[in-house]
C-alpha positions in Angstrom: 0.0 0.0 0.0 1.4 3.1 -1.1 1.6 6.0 1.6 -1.0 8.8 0.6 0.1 12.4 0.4 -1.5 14.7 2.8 -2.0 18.2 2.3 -2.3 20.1 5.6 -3.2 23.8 6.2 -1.8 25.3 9.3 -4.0 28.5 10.9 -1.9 29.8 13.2 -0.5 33.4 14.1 2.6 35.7 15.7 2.9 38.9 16.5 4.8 41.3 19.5 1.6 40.8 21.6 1.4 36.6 21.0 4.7 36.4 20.6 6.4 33.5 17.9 6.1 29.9 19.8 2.7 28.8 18.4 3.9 29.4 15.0 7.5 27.9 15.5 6.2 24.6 16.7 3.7 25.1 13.9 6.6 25.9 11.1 8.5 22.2 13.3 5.7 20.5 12.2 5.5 21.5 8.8 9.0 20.4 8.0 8.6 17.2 9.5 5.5 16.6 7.2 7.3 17.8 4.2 10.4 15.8 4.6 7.8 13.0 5.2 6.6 13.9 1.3 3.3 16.0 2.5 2.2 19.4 1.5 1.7 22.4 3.7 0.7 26.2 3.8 0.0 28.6 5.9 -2.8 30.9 6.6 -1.9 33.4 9.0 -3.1 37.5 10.0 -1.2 40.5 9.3 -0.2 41.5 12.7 3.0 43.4 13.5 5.6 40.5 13.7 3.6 37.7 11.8 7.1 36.2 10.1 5.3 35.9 6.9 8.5 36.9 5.3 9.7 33.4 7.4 7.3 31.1 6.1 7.6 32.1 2.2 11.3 31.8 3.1 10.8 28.1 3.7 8.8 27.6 0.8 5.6 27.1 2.3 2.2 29.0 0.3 1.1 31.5 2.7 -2.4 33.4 2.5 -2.1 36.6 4.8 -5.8 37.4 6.1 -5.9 41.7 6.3 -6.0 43.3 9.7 -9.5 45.6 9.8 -8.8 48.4 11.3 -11.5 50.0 14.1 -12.5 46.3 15.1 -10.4 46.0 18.1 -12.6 48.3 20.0 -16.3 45.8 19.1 -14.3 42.9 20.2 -13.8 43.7 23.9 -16.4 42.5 26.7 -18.4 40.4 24.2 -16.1 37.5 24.3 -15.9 34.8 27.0 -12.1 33.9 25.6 -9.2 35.5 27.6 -7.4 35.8 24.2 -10.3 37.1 21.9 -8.1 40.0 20.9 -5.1 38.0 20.1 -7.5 37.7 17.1 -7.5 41.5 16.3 -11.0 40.9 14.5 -14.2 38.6 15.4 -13.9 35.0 15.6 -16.7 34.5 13.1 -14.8 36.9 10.2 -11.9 35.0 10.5 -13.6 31.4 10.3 -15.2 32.4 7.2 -12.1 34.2 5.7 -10.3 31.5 6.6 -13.3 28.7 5.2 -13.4 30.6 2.3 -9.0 30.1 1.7 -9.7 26.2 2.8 -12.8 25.2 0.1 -10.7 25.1 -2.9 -8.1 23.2 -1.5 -10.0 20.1 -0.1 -7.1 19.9 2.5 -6.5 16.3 4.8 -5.8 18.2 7.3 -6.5 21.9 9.0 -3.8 22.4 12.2 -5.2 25.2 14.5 -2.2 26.6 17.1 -4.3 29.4 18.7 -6.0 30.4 22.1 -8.1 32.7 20.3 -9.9 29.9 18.9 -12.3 27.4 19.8 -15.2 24.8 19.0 -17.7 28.0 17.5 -14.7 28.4 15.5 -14.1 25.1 14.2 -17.5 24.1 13.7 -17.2 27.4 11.0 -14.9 25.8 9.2 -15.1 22.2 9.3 -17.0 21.5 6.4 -14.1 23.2 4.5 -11.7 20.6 5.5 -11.0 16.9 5.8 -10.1 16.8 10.0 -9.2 19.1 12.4 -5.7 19.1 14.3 -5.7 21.1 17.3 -2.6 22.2 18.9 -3.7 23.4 22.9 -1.2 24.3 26.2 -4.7 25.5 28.2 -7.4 22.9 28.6 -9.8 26.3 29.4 -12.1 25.9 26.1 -14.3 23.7 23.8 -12.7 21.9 20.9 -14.3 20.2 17.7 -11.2 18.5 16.5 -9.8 14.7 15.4 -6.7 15.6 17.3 -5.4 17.1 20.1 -2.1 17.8 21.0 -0.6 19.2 24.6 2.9 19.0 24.9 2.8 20.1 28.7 4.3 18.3 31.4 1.7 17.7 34.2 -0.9 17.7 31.7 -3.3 14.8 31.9 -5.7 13.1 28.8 -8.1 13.4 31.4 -7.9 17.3 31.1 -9.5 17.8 28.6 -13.0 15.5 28.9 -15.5 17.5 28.3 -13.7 19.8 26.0 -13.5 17.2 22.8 -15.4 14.9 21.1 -15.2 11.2 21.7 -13.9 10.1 19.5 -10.5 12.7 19.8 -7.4 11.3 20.0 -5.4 13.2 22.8 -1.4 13.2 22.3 -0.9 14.1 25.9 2.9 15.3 27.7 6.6 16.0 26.3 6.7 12.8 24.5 4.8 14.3 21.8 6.6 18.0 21.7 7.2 19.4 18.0 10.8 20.0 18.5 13.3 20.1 15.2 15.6 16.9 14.3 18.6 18.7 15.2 17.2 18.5 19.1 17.7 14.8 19.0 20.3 14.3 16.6 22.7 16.7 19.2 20.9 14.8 22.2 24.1 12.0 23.3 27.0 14.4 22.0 25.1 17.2 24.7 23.8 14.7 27.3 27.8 13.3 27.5 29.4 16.7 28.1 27.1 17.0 31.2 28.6 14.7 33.3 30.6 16.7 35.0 29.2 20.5 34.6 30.7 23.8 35.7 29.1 27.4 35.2 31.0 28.7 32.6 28.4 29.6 29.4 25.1 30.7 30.3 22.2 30.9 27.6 19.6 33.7 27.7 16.9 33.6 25.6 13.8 35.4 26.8 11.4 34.7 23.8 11.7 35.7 20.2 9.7 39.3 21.2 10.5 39.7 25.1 8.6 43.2 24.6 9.0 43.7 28.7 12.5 43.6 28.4 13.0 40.7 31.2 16.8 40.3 29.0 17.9 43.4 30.6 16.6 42.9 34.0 18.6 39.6 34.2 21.7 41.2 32.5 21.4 43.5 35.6 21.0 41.0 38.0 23.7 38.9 36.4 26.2 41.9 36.6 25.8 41.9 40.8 26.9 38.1 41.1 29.8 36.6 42.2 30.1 34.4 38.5 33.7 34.0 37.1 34.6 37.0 34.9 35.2 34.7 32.6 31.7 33.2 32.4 30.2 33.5 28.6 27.1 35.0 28.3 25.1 33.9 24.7 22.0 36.1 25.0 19.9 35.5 21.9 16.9 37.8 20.7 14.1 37.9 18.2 14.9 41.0 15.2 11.5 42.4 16.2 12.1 42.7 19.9 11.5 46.1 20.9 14.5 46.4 23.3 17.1 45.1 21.1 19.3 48.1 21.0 19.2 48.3 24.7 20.3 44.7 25.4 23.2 45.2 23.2 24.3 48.6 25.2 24.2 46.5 28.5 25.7 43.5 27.2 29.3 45.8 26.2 29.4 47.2 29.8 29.2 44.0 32.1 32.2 42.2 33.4 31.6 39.7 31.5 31.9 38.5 27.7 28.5 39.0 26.6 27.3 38.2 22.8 23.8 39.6 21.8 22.8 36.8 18.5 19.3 37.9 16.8 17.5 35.4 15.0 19.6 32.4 15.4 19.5 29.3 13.6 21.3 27.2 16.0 20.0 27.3 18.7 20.1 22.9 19.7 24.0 23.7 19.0 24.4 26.7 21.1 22.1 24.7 24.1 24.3 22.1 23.7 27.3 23.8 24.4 25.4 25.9 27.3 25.4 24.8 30.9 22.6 26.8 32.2 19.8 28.0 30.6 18.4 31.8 32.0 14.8 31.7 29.7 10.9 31.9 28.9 8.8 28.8 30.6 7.3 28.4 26.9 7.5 26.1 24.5 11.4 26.3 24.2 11.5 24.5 28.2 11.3 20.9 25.6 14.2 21.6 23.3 16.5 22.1 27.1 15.3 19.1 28.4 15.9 16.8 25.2 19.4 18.4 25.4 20.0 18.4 29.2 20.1 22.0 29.7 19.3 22.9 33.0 17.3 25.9 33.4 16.0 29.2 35.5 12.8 30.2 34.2 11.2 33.7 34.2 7.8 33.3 34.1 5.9 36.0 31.8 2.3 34.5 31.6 -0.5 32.9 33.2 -0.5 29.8 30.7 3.2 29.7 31.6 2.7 28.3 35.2 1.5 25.1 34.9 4.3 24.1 32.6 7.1 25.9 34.7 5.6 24.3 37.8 5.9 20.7 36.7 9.4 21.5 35.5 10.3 22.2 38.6 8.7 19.3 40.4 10.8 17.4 38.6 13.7 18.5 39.5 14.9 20.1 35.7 14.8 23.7 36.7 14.1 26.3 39.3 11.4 29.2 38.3 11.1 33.1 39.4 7.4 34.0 39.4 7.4 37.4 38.8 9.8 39.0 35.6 9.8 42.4 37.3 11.6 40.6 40.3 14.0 39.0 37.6 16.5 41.1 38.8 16.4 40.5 42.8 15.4 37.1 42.5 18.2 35.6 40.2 20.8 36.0 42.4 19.7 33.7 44.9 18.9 31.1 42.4 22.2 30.9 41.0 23.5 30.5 44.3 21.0 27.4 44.5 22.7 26.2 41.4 26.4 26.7 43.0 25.6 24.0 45.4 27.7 20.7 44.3 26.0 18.6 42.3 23.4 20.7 41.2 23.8 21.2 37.5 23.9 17.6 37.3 21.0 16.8 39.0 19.0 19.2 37.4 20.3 18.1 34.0 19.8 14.5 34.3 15.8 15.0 35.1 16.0 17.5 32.3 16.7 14.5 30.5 14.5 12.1 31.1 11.6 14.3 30.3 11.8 13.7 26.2 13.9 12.3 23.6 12.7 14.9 21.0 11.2 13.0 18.6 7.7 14.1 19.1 7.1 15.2 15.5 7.5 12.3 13.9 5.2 10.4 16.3 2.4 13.0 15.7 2.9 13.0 11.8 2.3 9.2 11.9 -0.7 9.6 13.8 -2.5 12.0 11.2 -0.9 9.6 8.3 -2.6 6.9 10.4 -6.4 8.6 10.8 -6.4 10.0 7.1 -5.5 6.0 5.9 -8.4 4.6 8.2 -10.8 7.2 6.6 -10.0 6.4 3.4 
């Protein structure tokens, strides 16, 4: 039996205020079902930030859906979702905007990566579309989907009953996180440099936007340490972050050698070579533990504690609560991470979390429910 080639439509969006995660892990997936001989696009708004220009760049057919202007104001106190202006127009215009992109295309699949959205919102646009894919880190909301995915450590199948159809197959935990092949093709080579660790290159990467600036409240709290002047400091931003130029002042007058790296592309290399991680509790927590990286994560949203908090439980990393404390509240858990021992520790459950090879599991599940439809 020959393998059938899928065509899958991703709706999914970034911008300063959503920031870039849902549409990485989005863009992870799309690669995997590529390489895998599938076809993917993209439809995606026109925020500020969407990394349009990034999609197009990796070949993928994108269909940019027009911001309206004025329609931010109707959209507030009529909504029972939190993130109903993450939208930046009402749900039901982009369902049928987007319904009206998915008709011609008779697509296997429609992937949905956004908190904005919900059931109302897929049953719009299901008839436009072979199965729903829905990509969640909440559990707070109705979904009319085939598939869900939560990559969340501490999550539980049993989360979401009530919230999907019956028959939805839940892909539950870290197992399943859409991380990129270089994640577990540098796993062993970073996992064997680990045995014995010492703080001596530390990786800051507060999220591709970081528009609060939590970068520069750690680079000030990092400056009144005791850390080796010879520590490295590998602090990477996102080109559209809006306190770029202020990161890279700060970074040339600390005591340390400090690099400032803006949209990098090697990022499993350079946490590989890192032994401490100082970074956003998002979606990026996965791609430290597949590689051992011990972490202290800033927390910067509400969705963010869950995830951060079952980190910790388990022993992979230690969490500050509150960004705008970033800078008083580092110090004392780097001293935490001084103890002997530590690093190790923290790496080693870091590591048993996932093996990064979450992607390919989920494309053989949707190659699996398109055959038995067939």
């Amino acid at each position: 039996m020959t393998k059938h080639s899928m065509q899958v439509v991703f709706r999914a969006d970034a911008s300063v205020q959503i920031g870039t995660g849902h549409l990485m892990r989005c863009l992870t997936l799309a690669d995997e079902l590529t390489r895998q001989g599938h076809e993917c696009r993209f439809i995606c708004r026109e925020h500020k930030g969407h990394l349009g220009e990034l999609i197009s760049k990796k070949g993928y057919e994108l269909t940019l859906l027009p911001i309206t202007s004025g329609t931010e104001r109707e959209l507030s106190g009529k909504d029972t979702n939190t993130y109903a202006d993450w939208l930046s127009v009402p749900w039901l215009e982009d369902a049928e905007q987007t319904g009206a992109v998915l008709e011609p295309l008779k697509a296997d699949w429609l992937v949905v990566d956004h908190y904005a959205l919900d059931a109302r919102w897929e049953q719009q646009v299901t008839k436009a579309v072979g199965r729903i894919m829905v990509i969640d880190d909440l559990a707070d909301r109705n979904h009319e989907c085939a598939l869900l995915l939560d990559q969340n450590l501490g999550r539980k199948p049993s989360d979401y009953d009530g919230l999907v159809p019956e028959g939805c197959q839940r892909l539950i935990g870290p197992e399943y996180a859409l991380l990129r092949p270089e994640f577990s093709e540098l796993r062993e080579r970073s996992l064997k440099r680990r045995a014995q660790l010492e703080l001596k290159r530390i990786l800051i990467s507060l999220g591709g936007v970081d528009r609060t600036n939590v970068t520069g409240q750690v680079l000030l709290a990092l400056a009144t340490t005791a850390l080796p002047k010879d520590t490295h400091l590998d602090i990477i931003m996102g080109a559209a972050a809006p306190y770029l130029d202020d990161v890279r002042r700060h970074a040339a007058q600390l005591p340390f050698k400090a690099t400032v790296n803006v949209n990098v592309s090697d990022m499993a290399e350079r946490m590989s070579l890192a032994d401490l991680s100082i970074g956003a509790a998002g979606g990026t927590s996965w791609e430290r533990c597949c590689l051992g990286l011990p972490a202290v994560l800033v927390i910067q949203a509400e969705n963010q504690v869950p995830g951060a908090s079952a980190l910790a439980a388990a022993g992979a990393a230690l969490t500050i609560t509150d960004p705008k404390a970033a800078q008083t509240a580092l110090p004392l858990e780097l001293s935490k991470i001084g103890e002997l021992g530590c690093l190790e520790r923290m790496s080693l459950a870091a590591a048993g979390i996932t093996d990064g090879k979450g992607a390919p599991s989920v494309v053989q599940i949707m190659q699996l429910l398109v055959g038995r439809c067939r």
